[in-house]
C-alpha positions as CSV (number, residue, x, y, z in Angstrom):
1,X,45.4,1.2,-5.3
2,X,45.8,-1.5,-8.1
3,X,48.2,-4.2,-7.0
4,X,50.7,-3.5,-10.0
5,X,53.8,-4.5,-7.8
6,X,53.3,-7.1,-5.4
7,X,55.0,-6.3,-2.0
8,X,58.5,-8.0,-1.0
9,X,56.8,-9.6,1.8
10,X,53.7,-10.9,0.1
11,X,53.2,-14.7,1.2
12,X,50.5,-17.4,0.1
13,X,50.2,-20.6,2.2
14,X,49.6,-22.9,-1.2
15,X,47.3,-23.1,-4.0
16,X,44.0,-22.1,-1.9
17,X,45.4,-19.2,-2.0
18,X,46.2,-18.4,-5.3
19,X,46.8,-20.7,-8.2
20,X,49.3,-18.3,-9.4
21,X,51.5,-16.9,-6.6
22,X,52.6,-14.4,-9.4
23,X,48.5,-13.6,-10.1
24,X,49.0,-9.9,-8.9
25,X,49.4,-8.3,-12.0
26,X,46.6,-6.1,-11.2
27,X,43.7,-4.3,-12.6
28,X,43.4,-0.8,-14.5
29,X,41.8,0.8,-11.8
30,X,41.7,0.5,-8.1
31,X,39.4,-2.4,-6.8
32,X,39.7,-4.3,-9.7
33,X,40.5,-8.1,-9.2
34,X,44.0,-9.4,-10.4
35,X,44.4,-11.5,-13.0
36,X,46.3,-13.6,-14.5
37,X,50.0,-14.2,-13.9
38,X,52.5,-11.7,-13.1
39,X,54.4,-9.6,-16.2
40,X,57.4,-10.7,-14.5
41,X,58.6,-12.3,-10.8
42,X,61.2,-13.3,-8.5
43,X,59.2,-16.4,-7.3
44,X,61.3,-17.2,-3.9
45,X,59.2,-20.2,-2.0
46,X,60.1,-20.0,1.9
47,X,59.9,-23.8,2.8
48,X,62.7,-24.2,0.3
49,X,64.4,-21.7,2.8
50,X,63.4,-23.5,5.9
51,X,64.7,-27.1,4.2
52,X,67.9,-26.0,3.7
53,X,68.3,-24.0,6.9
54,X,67.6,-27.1,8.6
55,X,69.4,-29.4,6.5
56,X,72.2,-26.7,7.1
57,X,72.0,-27.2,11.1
58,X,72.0,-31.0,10.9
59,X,76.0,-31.0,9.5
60,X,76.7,-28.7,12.3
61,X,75.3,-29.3,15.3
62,X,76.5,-28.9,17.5
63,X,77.4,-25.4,16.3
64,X,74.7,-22.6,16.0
65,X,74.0,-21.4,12.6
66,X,74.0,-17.9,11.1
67,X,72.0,-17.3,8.4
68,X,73.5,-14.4,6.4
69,X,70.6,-12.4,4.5
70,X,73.1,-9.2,3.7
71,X,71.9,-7.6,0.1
72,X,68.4,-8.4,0.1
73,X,69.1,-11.7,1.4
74,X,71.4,-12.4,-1.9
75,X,68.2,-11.2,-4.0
76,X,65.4,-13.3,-1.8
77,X,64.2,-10.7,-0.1
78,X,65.7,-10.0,3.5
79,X,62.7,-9.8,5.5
80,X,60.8,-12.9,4.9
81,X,63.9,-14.8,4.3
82,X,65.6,-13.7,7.9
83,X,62.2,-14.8,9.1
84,X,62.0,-18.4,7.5
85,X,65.5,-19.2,8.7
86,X,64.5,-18.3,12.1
87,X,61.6,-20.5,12.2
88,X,64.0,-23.1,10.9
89,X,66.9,-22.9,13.3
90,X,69.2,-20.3,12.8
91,X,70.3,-18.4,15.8
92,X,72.0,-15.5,14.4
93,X,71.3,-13.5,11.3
94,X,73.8,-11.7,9.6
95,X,74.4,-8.6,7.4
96,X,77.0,-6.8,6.1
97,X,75.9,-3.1,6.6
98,X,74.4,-1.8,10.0
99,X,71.3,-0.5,7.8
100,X,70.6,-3.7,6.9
101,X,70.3,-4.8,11.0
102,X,67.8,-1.5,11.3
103,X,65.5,-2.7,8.4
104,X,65.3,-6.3,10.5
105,X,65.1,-4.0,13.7
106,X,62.2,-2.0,11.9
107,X,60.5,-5.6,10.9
108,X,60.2,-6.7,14.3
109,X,62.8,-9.3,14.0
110,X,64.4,-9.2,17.3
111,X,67.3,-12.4,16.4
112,X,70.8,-11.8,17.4
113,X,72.2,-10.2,14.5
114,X,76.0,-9.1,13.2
115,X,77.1,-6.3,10.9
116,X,80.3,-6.5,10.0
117,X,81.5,-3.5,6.9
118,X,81.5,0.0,8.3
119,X,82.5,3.3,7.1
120,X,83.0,6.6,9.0
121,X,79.3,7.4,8.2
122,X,78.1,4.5,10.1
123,X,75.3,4.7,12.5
124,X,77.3,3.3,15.4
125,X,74.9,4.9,17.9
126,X,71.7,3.8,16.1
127,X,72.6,-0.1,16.2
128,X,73.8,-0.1,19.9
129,X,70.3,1.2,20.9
130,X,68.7,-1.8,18.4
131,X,70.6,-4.2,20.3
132,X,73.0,-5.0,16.6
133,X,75.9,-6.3,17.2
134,X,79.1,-4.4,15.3
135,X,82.0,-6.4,13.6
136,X,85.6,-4.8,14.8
137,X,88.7,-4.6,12.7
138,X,90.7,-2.3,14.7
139,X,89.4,1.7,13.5
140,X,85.7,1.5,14.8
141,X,86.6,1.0,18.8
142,X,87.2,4.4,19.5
143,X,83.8,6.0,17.6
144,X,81.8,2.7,18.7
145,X,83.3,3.6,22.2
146,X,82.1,7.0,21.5
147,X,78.5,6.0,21.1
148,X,78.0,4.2,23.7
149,X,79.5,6.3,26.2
150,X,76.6,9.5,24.7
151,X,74.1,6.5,25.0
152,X,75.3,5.0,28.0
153,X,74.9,1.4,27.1
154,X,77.7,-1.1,26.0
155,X,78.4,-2.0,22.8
156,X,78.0,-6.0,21.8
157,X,80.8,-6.6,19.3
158,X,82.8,-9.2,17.6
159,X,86.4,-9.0,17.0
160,X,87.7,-9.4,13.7
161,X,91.4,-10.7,12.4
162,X,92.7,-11.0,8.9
163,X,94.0,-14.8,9.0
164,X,95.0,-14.1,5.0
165,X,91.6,-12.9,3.4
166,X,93.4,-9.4,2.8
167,X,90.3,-7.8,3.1
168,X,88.5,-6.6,6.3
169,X,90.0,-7.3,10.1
170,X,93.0,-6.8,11.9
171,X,96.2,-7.8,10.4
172,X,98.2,-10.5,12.8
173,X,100.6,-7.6,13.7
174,X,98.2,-5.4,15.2
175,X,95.7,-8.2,16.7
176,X,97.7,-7.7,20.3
177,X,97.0,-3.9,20.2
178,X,93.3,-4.4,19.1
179,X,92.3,-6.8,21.5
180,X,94.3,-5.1,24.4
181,X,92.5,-1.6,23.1
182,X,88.9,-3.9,23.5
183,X,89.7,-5.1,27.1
184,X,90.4,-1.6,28.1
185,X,87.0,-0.5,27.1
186,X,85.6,-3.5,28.0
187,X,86.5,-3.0,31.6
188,X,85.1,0.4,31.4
189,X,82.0,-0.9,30.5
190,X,81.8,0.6,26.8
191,X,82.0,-2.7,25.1
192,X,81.3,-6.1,25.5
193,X,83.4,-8.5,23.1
194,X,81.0,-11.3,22.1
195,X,82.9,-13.1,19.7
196,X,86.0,-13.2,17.4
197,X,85.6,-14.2,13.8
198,X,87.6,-14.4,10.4
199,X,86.7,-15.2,6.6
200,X,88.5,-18.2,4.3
201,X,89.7,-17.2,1.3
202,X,90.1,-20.2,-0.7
203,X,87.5,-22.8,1.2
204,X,85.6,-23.0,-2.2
205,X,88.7,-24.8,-3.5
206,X,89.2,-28.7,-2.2
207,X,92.7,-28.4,-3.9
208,X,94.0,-25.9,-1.4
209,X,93.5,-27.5,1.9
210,X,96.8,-26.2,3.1
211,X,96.4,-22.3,2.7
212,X,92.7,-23.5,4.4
213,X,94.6,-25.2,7.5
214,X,96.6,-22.2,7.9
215,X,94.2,-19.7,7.9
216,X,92.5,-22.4,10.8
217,X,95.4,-22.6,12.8
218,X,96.3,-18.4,12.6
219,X,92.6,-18.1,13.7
220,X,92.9,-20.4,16.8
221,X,96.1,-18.6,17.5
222,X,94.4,-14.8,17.4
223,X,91.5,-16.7,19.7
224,X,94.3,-17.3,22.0
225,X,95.5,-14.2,22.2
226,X,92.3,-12.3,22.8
227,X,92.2,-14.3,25.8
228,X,95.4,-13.7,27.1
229,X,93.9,-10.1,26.7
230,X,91.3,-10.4,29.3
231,X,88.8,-10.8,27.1
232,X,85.9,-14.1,27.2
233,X,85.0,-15.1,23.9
234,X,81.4,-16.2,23.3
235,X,81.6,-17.1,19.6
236,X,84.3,-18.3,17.1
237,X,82.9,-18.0,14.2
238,X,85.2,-18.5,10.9
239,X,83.3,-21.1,8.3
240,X,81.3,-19.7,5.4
241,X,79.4,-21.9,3.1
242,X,81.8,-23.9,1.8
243,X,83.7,-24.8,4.7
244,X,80.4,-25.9,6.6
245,X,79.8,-28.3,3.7
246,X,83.3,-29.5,3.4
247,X,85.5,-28.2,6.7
248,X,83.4,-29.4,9.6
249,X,86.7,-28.7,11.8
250,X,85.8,-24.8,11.2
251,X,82.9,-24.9,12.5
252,X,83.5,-24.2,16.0
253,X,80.6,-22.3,17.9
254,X,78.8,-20.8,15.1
255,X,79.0,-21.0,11.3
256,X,78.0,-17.8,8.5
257,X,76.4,-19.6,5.6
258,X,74.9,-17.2,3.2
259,X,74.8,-19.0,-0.7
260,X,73.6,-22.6,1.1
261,X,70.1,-21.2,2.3
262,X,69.1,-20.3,-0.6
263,X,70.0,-23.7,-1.9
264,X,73.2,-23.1,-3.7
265,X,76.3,-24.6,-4.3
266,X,79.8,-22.9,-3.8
267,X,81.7,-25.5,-5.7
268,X,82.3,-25.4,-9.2
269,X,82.3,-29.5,-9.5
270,X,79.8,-30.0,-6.6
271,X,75.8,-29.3,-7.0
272,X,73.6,-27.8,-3.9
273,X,72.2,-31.5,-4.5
274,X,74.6,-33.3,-3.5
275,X,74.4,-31.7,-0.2
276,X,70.3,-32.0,0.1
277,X,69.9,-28.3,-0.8
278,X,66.7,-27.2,-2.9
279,X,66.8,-23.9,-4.7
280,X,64.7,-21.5,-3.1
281,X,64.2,-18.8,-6.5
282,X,62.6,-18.8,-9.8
283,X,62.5,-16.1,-12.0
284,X,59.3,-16.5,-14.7
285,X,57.7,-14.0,-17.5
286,X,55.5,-14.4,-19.9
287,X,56.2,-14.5,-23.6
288,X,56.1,-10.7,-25.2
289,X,55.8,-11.3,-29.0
290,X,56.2,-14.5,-31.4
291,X,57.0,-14.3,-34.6
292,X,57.7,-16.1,-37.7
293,X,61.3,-15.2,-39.8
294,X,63.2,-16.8,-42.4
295,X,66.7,-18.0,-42.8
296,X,69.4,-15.3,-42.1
297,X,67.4,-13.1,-40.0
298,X,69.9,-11.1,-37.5
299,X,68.5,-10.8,-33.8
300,X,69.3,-8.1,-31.7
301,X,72.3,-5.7,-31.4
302,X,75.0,-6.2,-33.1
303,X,74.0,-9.3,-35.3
304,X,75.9,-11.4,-33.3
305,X,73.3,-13.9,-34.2
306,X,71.3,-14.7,-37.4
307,X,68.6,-18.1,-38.1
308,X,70.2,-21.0,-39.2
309,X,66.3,-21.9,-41.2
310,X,63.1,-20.5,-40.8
311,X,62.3,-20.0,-37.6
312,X,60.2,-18.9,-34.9
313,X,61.8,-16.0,-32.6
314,X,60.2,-15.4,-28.9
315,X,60.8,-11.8,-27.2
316,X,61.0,-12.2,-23.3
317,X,60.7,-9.0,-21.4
318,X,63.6,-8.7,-19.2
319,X,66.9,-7.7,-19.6
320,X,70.3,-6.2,-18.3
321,X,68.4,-3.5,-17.0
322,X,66.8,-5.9,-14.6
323,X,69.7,-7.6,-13.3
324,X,69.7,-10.1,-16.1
325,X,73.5,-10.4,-17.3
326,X,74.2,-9.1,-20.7
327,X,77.3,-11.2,-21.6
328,X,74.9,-14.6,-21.1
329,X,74.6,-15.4,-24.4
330,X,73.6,-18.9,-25.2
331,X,71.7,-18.9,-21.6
332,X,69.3,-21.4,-21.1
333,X,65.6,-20.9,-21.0
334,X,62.4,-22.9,-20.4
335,X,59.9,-21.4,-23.1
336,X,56.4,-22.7,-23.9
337,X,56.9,-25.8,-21.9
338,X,60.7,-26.7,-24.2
339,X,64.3,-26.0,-23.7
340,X,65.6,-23.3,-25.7
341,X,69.0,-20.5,-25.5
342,X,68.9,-16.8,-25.6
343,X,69.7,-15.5,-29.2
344,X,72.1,-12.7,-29.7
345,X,72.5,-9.8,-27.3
346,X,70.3,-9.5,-24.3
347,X,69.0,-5.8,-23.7
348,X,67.8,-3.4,-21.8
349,X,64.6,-4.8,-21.0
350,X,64.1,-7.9,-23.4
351,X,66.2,-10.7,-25.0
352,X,65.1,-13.2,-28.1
353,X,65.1,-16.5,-28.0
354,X,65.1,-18.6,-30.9
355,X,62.6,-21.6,-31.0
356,X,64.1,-23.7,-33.4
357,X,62.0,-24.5,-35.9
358,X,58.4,-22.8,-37.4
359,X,56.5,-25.4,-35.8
360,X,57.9,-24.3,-32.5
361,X,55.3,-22.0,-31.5
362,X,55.4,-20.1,-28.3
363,X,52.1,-17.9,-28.7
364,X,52.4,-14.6,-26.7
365,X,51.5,-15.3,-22.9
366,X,53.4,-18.6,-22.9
367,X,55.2,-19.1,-19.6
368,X,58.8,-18.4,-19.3
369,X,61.4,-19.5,-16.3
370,X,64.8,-18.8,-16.8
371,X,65.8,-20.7,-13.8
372,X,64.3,-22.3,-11.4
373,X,63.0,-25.9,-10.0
374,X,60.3,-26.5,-12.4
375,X,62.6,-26.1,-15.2
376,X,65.3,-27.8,-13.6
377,X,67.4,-24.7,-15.7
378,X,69.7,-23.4,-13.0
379,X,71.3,-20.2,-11.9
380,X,74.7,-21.5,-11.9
381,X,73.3,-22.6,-15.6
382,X,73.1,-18.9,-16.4
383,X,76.6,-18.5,-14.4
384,X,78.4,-20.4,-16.9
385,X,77.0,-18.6,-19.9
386,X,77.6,-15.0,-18.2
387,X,81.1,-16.5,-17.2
388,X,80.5,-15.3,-13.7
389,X,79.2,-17.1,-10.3
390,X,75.9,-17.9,-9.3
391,X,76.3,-15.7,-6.0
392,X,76.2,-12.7,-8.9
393,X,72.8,-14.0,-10.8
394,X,70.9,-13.9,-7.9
395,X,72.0,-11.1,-6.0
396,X,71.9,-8.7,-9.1
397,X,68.2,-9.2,-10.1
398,X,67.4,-5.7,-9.3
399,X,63.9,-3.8,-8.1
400,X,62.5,-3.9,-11.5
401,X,60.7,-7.4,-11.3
402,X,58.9,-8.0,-8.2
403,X,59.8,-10.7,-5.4
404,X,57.0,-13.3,-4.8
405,X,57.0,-15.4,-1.5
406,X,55.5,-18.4,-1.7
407,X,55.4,-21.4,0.6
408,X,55.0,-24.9,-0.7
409,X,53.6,-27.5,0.7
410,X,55.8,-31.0,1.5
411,X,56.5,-32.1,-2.5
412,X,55.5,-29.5,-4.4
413,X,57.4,-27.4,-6.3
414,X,57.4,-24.0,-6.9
415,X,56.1,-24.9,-10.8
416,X,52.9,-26.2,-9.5
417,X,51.9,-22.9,-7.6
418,X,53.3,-20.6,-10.7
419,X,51.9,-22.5,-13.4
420,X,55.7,-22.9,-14.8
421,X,56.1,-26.7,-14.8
422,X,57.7,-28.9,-17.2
């Protein structure tokens, strides 16, 4: 069949293998050789993964590492990601829905792994018998006790208690109840209580070190009184991201970093940079159309913008429908081998981008990135201008443009495989 869509897991092992790791734009007919680079990709190169995995482990040690790859990995693809972080270090993988652990399951990957956000429609019975470990706020003991008692095989789960999130976990009135509820079933062999764990709210935030210290010390508390329970706890496991950059008293036995893998930053003043981290996702295209207009010219809905001067306008086919935000207007983008800024509304499937001058000419094929390391345009560049958080660019690119997994080698960037550098 032709290879219009590459697959999610599709891997090249450097430029013997294809010049282009987006060259899978396919043929009109089966058997006919690709060509050319793809319409569209979300270019995600592995050893970018592995590097910051590993960079990752090296503030923690001695503390294992979970790599979280919930929702697609945040938009890298979960498979191939969950497998690179392996390879790298991690110990744990984590995700927040228990279908989630049965597509890793399914994939062969075999790594301890935690899901943590259930429903009443959970499969409780289908992740005990694939070995996935469940994430307890209180409700799920009885049907997770349930399960296991039909399937006659413990549960592994982790304890959860709400230290001030407000969200998921026990609150601190009910932790007593919850964990004496776990060491019943524990002791009748139903459950075994793995570890205990909690989320920071504000960790993001270096000005609010004492709500972070509080939420610390309620944890260690709760800790204390699951053993006074009866119950042995494995894993703590409290730090997310930010706190395993910036709160290495959280990390206790294991930390959850999720945005950090993928080379990230969860501080607003603070680049993934600064803390060794390489950006693991491009997204390129290809110019559409190129055009010359004159002075005045209004560009896309709503005429929000019109040409300063003669110009040259550049369509680039992606848009909201694709995960790419509407409201980023002014977004950067690397065009034709230049700098440039999306011009007036971004749409459905496309958004124009004004060139600057006549003699700025982006023929139709030109490359584009709109973030990535060979533009050096980022996606907390494109947070700013959507007014949201770099978590929400990446995670929202949706099915529409393909993911591409490359693998660079030591000092090459993902530009030099795409054909996207500066």
């Amino acid at each position: 069949m032709p290879e219009t869509t590459p697959p999610t897991s599709a891997r090249t092992n450097g430029p013997q293998d294809s010049a282009h790791p987006g060259a899978r734009d396919g043929g009109d007919r089966a058997g006919t050789a690709p060509t050319g680079p793809a319409e569209r990709a979300v270019v995600v190169d592995l050893a970018a993964i592995r590097h910051n995995v590993a960079t990752l482990r090296s503030w923690v040690q001695p503390s294992g590492l979970m790599a979280v790859v919930k929702a697609d990995a945040y938009g890298h693809g979960m498979i191939p990601v969950a497998q690179a972080a392996l390879e790298a270090g991690a110990i744990w993988l984590g995700v927040a829905h228990v279908s989630e652990g049965l597509q890793l399951r399914a994939a062969g990957v075999s790594a301890p792994t935690l899901a943590w956000l259930h429903t009443t429609s959970t499969p409780f019975g289908r992740a005990i018998e694939a070995d996935v470990d469940l994430g307890v706020s209180g409700w799920e003991l009885e049907p997770i006790a349930e399960a296991a008692q039909r399937l006659q095989q413990p549960a592994r789960v982790h304890l959860k208690v709400d230290t001030g999130l407000g969200r998921n976990g026990a609150t601190l009135q009910d932790w007593p109840t919850v964990t004496a509820r776990a060491a019943e079933l524990q002791e009748q062999g139903l459950i075994r209580v793995v570890g205990v764990f909690s989320h920071l709210a504000v960790a993001d935030d270096p000005d609010r070190d004492e709500e972070n210290d509080e939420q610390l010390a309620l944890f260690h508390q709760a800790v204390e009184t699951a053993k006074a329970a009866g119950l042995h706890v494995d894993v703590r496991h409290l730090a997310n991201t930010p706190a395993t950059l910036a709160r290495p008293e959280t990390h206790l036995d294991l930390v959850r970093v999720g945005l950090g893998i993928y080379g990230l930053s969860p501080f607003d003043r603070r680049p993934a940079s600064d803390f060794g981290l390489q950006p693991a996702m491009s997204v390129t295209t290809t110019v559409a159309s190129s055009k010359t207009v004159p002075a005045g010219q209004g560009v896309s809905y709503g005429y929000l913008y019109r040409t300063a001067q003669p110009t040259r306008l550049a369509l680039v086919p992606v848009g909201y429908g694709d995960g790419i935000p509407r409201t980023a207007v002014e977004a950067p983008v690397w065009i034709g081998g230049r700098r440039a800024e999306v011009a007036g509304r971004i749409a459905m499937d496309q958004f124009v981008v004004d060139l600057g001058t006549e003699e700025n000419v982006a023929p139709v094929g030109s490359p584009v990135e709109l973030f990535g390391p060979a533009s050096g345009i980022t996606a907390d560049d494109w947070a700013r201008a959507a007014r949201t958080i770099n978590y929400e660019i990446v995670t929202r690119l949706g099915a529409r443009i393909p993911k591409i997994h490359v693998d660079t080698r030591p000092g090459q960037d993902v530009g030099s495989l795409t054909g996207e550098g500066r």
